[in-house]
C-alpha positions in Angstrom: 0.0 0.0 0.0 0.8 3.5 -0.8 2.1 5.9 2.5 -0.3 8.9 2.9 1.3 11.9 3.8 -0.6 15.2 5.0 1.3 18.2 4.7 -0.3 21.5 5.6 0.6 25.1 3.9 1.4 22.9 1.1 0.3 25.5 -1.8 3.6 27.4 -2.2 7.4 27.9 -0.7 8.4 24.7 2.0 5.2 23.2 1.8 4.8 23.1 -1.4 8.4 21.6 -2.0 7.7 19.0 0.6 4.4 17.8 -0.3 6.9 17.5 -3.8 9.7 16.0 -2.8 7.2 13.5 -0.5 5.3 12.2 -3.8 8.2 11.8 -5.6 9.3 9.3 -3.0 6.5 7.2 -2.8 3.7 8.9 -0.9 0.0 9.9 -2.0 -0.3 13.2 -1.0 -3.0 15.5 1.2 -2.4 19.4 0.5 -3.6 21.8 2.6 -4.2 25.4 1.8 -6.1 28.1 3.3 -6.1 31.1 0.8 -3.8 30.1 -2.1 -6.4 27.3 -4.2 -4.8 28.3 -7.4 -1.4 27.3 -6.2 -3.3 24.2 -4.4 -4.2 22.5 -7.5 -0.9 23.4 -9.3 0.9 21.7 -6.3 -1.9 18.5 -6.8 -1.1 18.9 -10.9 2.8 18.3 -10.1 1.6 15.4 -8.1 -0.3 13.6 -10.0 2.1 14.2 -13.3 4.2 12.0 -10.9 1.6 8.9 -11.1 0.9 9.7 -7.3 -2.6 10.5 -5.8 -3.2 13.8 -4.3 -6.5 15.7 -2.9 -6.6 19.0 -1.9 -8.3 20.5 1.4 -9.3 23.9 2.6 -8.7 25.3 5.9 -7.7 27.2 8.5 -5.6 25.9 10.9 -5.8 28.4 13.3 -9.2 27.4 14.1 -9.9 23.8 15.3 -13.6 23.8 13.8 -11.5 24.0 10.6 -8.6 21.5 11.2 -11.7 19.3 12.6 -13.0 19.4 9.3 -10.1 18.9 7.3 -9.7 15.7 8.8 -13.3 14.4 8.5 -12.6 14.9 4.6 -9.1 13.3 4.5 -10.1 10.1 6.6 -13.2 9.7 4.0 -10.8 9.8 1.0 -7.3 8.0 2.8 -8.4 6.3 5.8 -4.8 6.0 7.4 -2.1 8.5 7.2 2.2 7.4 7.5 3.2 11.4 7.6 2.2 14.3 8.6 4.3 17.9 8.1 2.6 20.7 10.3 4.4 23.6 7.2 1.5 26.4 7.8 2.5 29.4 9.2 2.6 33.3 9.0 5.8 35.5 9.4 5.2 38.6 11.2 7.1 41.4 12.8 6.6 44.4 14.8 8.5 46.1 17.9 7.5 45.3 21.3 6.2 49.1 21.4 4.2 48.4 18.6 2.8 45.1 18.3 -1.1 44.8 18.1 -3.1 41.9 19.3 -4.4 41.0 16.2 -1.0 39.7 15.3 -0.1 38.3 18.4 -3.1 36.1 17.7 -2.7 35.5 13.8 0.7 34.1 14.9 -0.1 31.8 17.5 -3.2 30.4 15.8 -1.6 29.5 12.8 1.5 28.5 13.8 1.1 27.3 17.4 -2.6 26.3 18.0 -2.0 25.1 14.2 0.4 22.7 15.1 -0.6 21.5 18.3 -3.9 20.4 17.3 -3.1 19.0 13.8 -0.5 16.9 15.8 -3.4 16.0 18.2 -5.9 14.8 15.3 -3.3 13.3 13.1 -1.7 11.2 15.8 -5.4 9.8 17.1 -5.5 8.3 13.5 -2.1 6.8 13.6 -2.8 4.9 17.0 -6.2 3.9 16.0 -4.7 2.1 12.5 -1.9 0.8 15.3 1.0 1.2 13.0 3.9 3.5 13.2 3.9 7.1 11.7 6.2 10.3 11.6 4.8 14.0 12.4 7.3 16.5 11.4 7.2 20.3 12.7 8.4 23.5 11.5 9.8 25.5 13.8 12.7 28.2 12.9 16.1 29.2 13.8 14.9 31.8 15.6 13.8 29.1 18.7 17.9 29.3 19.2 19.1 33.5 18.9 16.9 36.5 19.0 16.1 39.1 16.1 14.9 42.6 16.8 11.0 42.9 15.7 10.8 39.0 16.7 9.1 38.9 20.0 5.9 37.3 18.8 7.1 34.9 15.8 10.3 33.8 17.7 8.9 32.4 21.5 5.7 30.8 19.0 8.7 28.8 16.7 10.2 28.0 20.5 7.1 26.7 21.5 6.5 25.0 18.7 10.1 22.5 19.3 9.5 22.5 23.0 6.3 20.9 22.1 7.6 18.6 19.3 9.7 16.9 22.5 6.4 16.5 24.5 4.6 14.6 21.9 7.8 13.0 21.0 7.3 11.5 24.9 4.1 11.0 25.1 3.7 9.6 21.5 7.2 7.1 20.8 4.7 4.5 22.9 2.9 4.1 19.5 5.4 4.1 17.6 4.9 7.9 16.2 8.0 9.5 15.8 7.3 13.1 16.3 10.5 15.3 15.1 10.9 19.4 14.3 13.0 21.4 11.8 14.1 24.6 12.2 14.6 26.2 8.8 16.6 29.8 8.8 16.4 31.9 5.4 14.5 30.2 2.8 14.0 32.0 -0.7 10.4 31.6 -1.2 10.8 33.9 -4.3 11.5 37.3 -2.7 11.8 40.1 -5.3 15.7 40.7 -6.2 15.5 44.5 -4.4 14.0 42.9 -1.1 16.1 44.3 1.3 15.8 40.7 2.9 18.7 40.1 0.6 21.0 42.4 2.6 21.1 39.2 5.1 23.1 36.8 3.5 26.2 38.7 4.5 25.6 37.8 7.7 25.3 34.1 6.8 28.5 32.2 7.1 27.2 30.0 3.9 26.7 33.1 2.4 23.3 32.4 0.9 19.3 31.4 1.3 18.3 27.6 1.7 15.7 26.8 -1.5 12.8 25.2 -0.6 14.3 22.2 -2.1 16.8 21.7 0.2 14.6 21.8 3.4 12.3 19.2 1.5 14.8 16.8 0.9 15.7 17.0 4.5 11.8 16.1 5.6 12.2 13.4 2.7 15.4 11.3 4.9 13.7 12.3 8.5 10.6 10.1 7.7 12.2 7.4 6.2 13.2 4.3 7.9 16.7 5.0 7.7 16.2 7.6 10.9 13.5 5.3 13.0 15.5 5.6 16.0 15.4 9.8 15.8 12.8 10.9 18.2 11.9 14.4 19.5 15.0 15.8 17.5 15.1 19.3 16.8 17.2 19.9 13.9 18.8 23.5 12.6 18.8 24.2 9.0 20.4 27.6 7.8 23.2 27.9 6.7 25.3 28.8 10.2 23.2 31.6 10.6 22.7 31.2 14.6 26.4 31.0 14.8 28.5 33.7 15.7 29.4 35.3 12.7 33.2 37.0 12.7 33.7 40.5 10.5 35.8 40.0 7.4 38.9 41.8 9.4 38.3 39.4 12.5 38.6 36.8 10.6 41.8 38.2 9.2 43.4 38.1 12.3 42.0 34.9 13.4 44.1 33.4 11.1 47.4 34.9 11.8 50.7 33.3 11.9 49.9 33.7 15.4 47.1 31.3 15.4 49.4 28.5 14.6 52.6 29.3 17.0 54.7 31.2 14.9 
């Protein structure tokens, strides 16, 4: 039988890219979308091209009436699910001083209420059909260092791999390995005068992850080849949490000095 794989915020950038990379590996495919339909059914188009099986489902994650939903219509067309990737999520950023409640909320419905019930509702399934399965959560680099305008969007992606570990406990029992990524800077398609740009200087790689990349890392955590990875969080960007030395430091780190001379 064919592994189902859910993957929500599938319509465009990491999602889309991983619902991708997931059907071109063996799995039938459930993408989620909440706004984007058009890019839905393009991701579902790609799919199918591939000879794999993939339906697409509204909603909104942030509510549970919706995720609720969402799974009443997947379990009528699949039945069982092997994978799911809780992708959705929002960026946003304000100063402390200036943050609104309306985006403290978007934030944490999507992304954190988002997760933690699409974890809940996926996992029921997976011990009811008593046979292993793999949740994978995006979190961010941000969980490990601290940007200015963050304050929301950085503690949410925190929360989010905290609570990959607890479901990791709670979870392993059935044999549902519950994992999270933390992707830094991912080119989504940013225009070339974003001044987003103006960050890969500060990147020892000295560049953006693709989409790509990040999916083929999902593809290898749910295979069988990492069964014995549970809870895992697992940075993806490039060095950017490290500290990053100036050109000139890094002049003088490498003196003659450095080696005794």
């Amino acid at each position: 039988m064919n592994k189902i794989a859910l993957v929500t915020g599938a319509s465009k950038g990491i999602g889309q890219a991983i619902a991708i990379e997931l059907a071109a590996n063996g799995y039938d495919v459930a993408i989620n979308y909440n706004r984007s339909e058009a890019s839905a059914l393009e991701t579902k188009k790609i799919i199918e091209g591939m000879g794999r099986r993939a339906e697409v489902y509204q909603a909104d994650v942030g509510d549970v009436a919706s995720i609720e939903r969402m799974f009443d219509h997947f379990t009528a067309d699949f039945s069982t699910i092997d994978c799911l990737v809780n992708n959705a999520g929002v960026s946003m950023f304000a100063p402390i001083l200036e943050a609104r409640e309306e985006m403290w909320d978007t934030i944490n419905n999507i992304d954190w209420k988002g997760t933690y019930f699409c974890t809940q509702h996926a996992a029921r399934l997976m011990v009811a059909q008593q046979k292993p399965g793999v949740i994978i959560n995006i979190s961010s680099n941000q969980k490990e260092s601290c940007w200015p305008t963050a304050s929301i969007y950085g503690p949410v992606k925190a929360a989010i791999a905290k609570f990959s570990e607890h479901a990791a406990i709670e979870l392993a029992r059935y044999g549902i390995r519950v994992l999270s990524i933390a992707p830094g800077y991912t080119d989504v398609g940013w225009p070339v005068d974003d001044p987003i740009h103006d960050a890969k200087q500060k990147i020892p790689s000295r560049r953006f992850a693709t989409p790509e990349e990040i999916a083929r890392v999902v593809r290898h955590l749910v295979s069988d080849d990492f069964a014995y990875m549970v809870g895992t969080s697992l940075v993806i960007d490039g060095g950017a949490v490290l500290p990053v030395l100036t050109e000139t430091d890094m002049d003088t780190s490498w003196s003659s000095t450095a080696f005794g001379e």
